[in-house]
C-alpha positions in Angstrom: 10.8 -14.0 -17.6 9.6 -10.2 -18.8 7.7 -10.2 -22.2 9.3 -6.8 -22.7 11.0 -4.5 -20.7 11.9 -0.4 -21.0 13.0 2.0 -18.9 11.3 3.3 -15.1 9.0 6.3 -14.6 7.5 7.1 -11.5 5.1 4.4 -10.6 7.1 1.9 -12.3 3.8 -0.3 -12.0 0.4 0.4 -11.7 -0.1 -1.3 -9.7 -0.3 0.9 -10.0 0.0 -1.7 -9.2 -0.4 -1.7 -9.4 -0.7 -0.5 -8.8 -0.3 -0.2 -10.6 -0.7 -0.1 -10.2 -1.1 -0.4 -11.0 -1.9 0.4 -12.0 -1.0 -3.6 -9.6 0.3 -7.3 -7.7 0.1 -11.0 -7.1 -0.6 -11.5 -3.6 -4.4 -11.9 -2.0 -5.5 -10.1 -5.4 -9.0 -8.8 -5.6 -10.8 -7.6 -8.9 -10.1 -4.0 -8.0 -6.8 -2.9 -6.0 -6.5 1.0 -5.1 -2.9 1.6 -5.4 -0.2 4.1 -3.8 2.7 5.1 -4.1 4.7 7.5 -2.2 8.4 9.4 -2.4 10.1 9.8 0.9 13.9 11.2 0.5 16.5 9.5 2.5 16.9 12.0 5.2 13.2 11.4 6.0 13.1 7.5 5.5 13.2 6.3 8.8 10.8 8.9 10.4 8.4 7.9 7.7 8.9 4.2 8.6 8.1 4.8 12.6 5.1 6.9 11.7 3.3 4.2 9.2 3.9 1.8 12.3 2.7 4.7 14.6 -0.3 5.2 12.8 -1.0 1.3 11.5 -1.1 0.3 15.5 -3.5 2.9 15.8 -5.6 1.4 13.1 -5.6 -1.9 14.7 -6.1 -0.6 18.3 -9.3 0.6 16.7 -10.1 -2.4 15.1 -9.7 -2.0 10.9 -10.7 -4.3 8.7 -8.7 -2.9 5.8 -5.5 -4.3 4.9 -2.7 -2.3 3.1 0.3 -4.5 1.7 3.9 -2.8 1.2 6.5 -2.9 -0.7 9.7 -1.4 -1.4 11.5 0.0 -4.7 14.0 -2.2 -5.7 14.7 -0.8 -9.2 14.5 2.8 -10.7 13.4 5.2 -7.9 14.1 3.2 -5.1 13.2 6.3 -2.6 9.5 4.7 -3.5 7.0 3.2 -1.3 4.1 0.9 -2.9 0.8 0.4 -1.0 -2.0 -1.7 -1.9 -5.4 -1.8 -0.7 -7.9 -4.8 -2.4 -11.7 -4.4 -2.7 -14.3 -6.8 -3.9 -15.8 -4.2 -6.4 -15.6 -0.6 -7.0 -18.2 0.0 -4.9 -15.5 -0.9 -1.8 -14.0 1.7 -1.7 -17.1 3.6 -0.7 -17.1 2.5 2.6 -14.8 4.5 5.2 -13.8 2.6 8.2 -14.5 5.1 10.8 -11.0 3.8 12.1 -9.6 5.8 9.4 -11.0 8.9 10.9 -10.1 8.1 14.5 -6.0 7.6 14.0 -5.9 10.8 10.6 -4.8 13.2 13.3 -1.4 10.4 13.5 -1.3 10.3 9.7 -1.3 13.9 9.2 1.7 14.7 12.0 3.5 11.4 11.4 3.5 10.1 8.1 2.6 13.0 5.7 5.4 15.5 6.8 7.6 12.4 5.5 7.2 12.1 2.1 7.7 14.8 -0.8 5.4 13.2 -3.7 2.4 10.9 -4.0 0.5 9.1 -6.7 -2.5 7.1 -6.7 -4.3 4.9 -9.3 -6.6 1.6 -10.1 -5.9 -1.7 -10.9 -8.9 -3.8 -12.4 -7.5 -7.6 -12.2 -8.1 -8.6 -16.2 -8.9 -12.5 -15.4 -8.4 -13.3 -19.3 -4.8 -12.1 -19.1 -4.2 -14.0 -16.1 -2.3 -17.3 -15.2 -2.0 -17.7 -11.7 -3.2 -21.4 -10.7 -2.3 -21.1 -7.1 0.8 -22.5 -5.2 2.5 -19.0 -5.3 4.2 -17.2 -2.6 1.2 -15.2 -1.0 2.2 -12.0 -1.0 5.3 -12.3 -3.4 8.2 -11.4 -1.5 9.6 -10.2 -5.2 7.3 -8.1 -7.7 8.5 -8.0 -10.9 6.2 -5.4 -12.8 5.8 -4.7 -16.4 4.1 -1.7 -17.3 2.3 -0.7 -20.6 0.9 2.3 -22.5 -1.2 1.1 -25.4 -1.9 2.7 -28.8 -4.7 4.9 -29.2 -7.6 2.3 -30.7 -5.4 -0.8 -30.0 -6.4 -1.8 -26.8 -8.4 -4.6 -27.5 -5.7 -6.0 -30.1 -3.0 -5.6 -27.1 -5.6 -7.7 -24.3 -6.7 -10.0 -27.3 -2.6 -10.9 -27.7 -1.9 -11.5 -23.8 -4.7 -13.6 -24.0 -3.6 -15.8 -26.1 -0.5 -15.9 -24.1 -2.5 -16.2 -20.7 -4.2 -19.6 -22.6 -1.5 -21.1 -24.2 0.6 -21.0 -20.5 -2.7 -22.7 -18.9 -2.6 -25.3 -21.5 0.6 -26.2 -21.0 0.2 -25.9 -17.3 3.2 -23.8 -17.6 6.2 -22.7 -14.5 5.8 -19.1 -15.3 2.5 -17.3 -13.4 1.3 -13.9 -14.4 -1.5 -11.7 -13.4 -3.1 -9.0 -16.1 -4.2 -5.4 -14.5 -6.4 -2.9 -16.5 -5.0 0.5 -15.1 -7.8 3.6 -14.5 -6.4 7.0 -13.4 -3.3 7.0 -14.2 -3.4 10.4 -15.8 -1.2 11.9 -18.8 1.7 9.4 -19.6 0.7 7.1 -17.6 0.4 3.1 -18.2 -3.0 1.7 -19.1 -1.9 -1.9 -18.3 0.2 -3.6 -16.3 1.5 -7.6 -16.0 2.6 -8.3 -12.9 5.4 -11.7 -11.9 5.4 -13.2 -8.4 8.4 -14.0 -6.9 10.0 -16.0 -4.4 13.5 -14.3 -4.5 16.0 -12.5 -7.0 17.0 -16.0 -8.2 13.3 -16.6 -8.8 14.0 -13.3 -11.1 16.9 -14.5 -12.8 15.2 -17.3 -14.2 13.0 -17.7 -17.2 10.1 -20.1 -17.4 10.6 -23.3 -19.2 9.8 -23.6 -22.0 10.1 -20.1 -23.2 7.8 -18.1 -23.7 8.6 -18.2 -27.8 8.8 -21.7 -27.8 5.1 -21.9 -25.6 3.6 -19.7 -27.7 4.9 -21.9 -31.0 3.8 -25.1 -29.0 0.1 -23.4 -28.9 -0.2 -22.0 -32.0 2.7 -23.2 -34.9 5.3 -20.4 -35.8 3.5 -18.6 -37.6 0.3 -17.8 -35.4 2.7 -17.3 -32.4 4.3 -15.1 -34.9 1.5 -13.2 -35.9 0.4 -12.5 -31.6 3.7 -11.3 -30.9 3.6 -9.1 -33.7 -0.1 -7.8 -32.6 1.4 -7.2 -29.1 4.5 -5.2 -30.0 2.0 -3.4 -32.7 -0.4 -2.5 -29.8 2.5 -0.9 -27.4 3.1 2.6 -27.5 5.4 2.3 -24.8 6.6 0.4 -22.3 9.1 -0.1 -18.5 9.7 -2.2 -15.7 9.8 -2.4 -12.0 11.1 -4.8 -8.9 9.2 -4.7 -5.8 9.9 -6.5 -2.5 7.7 -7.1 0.2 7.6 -4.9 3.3 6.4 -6.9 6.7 6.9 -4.2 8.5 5.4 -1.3 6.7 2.0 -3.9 5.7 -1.1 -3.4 8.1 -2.9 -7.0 8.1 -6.1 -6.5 10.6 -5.4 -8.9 13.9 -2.5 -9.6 12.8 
């Protein structure tokens, strides 16, 4: 399933991520996703837990409109929370739901004591480096996230490459569905772009797309062009890591829900 995998740091995602990441995710994705993520050692892990649900029933006694999805660490780190927040544009996240103000007295004494680190970034949904046709699990109960730091001046070779991947897996109206994040803010060593796997369980992890993805790729393009991308691609990466998220019901604050 990965396209290439490497070793966990922090966010593991973007989105961050999305994050995140991520700078990103795969479920209810808008273009921009404001993305979380949160350490909480295991002596403090259920006091966190109650005072998210503490403060999210606060939110929706006071009627909020914006949703956070969570998820839990699965690999790496897994003393990590993810949190996810979608906007429309930019521009959304300008707008402060006075809820917010109301129930940050519960936030400060309930949640924040809890957790020893934080990170925040943005994920910018890249809809060229995309295949997601629908029909997927919505959110993914499994996140599968791959994480990316690109080359100084290779950027455009990197999206240009995943492109080419996104297209030929549309053609072929392919099994495997992917969504492509541009990651802003992730600050020194962080990834600049993250792809993102929805999933419905572990043995929805376990197994690879068919065809695969060489053999996609040569379908689309010969050998030697589908040669020639993944070449580009691995050129592009100056390094690279993955992550496994699952879904957290009870941690996610869906308003009137």
């Amino acid at each position: 399933m990965q396209l290439i995998t490497r070793g966990p740091r922090i966010i593991g995602s973007a989105l961050l991520f999305a994050a995140a990441l991520g700078l990103a995710r795969a479920a209810a994705a808008g273009p921009v996703t404001r993305v979380f993520v949160v350490e909480v050692p295991p002596a403090q892990d259920h006091a966190f837990d109650e005072g998210v649900k503490s403060w999210e029933q606060c939110l929706r006694d006071h009627g909020a409109k914006q949703a956070t999805y969570a998820y839990d660490a699965e690999t790496g780190d897994t003393d990590r929370y993810l949190f996810l927040e979608d906007y429309s544009a930019w521009g959304g996240m300008d707008v402060h739901d006075p809820a917010g103000k109301a129930c940050r007295a519960i936030f400060d004494a309930a949640v924040l004591p809890h957790f020893s680190h934080s990170f925040s970034e943005v994920s910018e949904l890249n809809a060229k480096d995309t295949y997601m046709p629908g029909g997927d699990p919505d959110p993914a109960p499994i996140m599968w996230v791959e994480a990316y730091r690109i080359k100084p001046g290779q950027a455009q070779d990197f999206r240009d490459a995943l492109a080419q991947f996104a297209a030929a897996a549309a053609k072929a109206h392919w099994e495997g569905h992917f969504s492509g994040w541009d990651t802003d803010g992730s600050g020194p060593g962080g990834e600049d772009f993250v792809v993102v796997w929805p999933n419905k369980s572990w043995a929805d992890v376990g197994t690879d797309p068919s065809p695969s993805v060489k053999e996609l790729m040569i379908s689309a393009y010969g050998a030697a062009g589908a040669a020639a991308n993944h070449r580009k691609f691995d050129a592009a990466i100056a390094d690279e890591w993955s992550d496994a998220w699952s879904y957290d019901k009870d941690l996610t604050f869906i308003p009137g829900k």
